[in-house]
N, C-alpha and C positions, 0 to 999 in steps of 0.2 A: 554273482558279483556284479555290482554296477559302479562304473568309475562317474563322478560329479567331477565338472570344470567351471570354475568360478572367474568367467571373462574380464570380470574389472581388478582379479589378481593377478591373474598370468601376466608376468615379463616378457614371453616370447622367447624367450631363451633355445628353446626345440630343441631341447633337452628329449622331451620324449617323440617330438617322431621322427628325434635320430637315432636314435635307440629302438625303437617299432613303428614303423611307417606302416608295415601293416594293419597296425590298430588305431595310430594318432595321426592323422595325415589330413590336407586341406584339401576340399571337395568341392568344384563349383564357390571358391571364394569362403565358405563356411567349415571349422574346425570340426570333425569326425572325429569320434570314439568305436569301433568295432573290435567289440571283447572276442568278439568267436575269431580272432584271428591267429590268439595265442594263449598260452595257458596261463592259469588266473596268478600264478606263481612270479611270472615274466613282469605279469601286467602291473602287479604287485608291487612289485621290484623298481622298475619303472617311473611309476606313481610316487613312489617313496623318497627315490631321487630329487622331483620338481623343483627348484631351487626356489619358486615363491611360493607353493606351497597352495596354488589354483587347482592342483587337483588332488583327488581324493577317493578312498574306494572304499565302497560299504558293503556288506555282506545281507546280499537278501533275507 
């Protein structure tokens, strides 16, 4: 699974790395995605939430 984030949609809301900091968390100033952090399920879950709708998860 690969999650896309569409920077000129996000609101910033941090909705999702309050929800998994482990896989959506800011690095050195730049927005991180790390799927090996939890299961695709979570991430899913997650993603589905986004309130603008900047992210998105596609199945390899």
């Amino acid at each position: 699974m690969q999650v896309k984030w569409d920077q000129e949609r996000c609101c910033h809301a941090g909705v999702c790395v309050g929800l998994l900091p482990d896989v959506f968390k800011i690095e050195d100033g730049r927005f991180v995605i790390d799927t090996n952090e939890a299961s695709e399920e979570a991430i899913k879950n997650v993603v589905d939430r986004c309130p603008s709708g900047a992210l998105q998860w596609v199945d390899e």
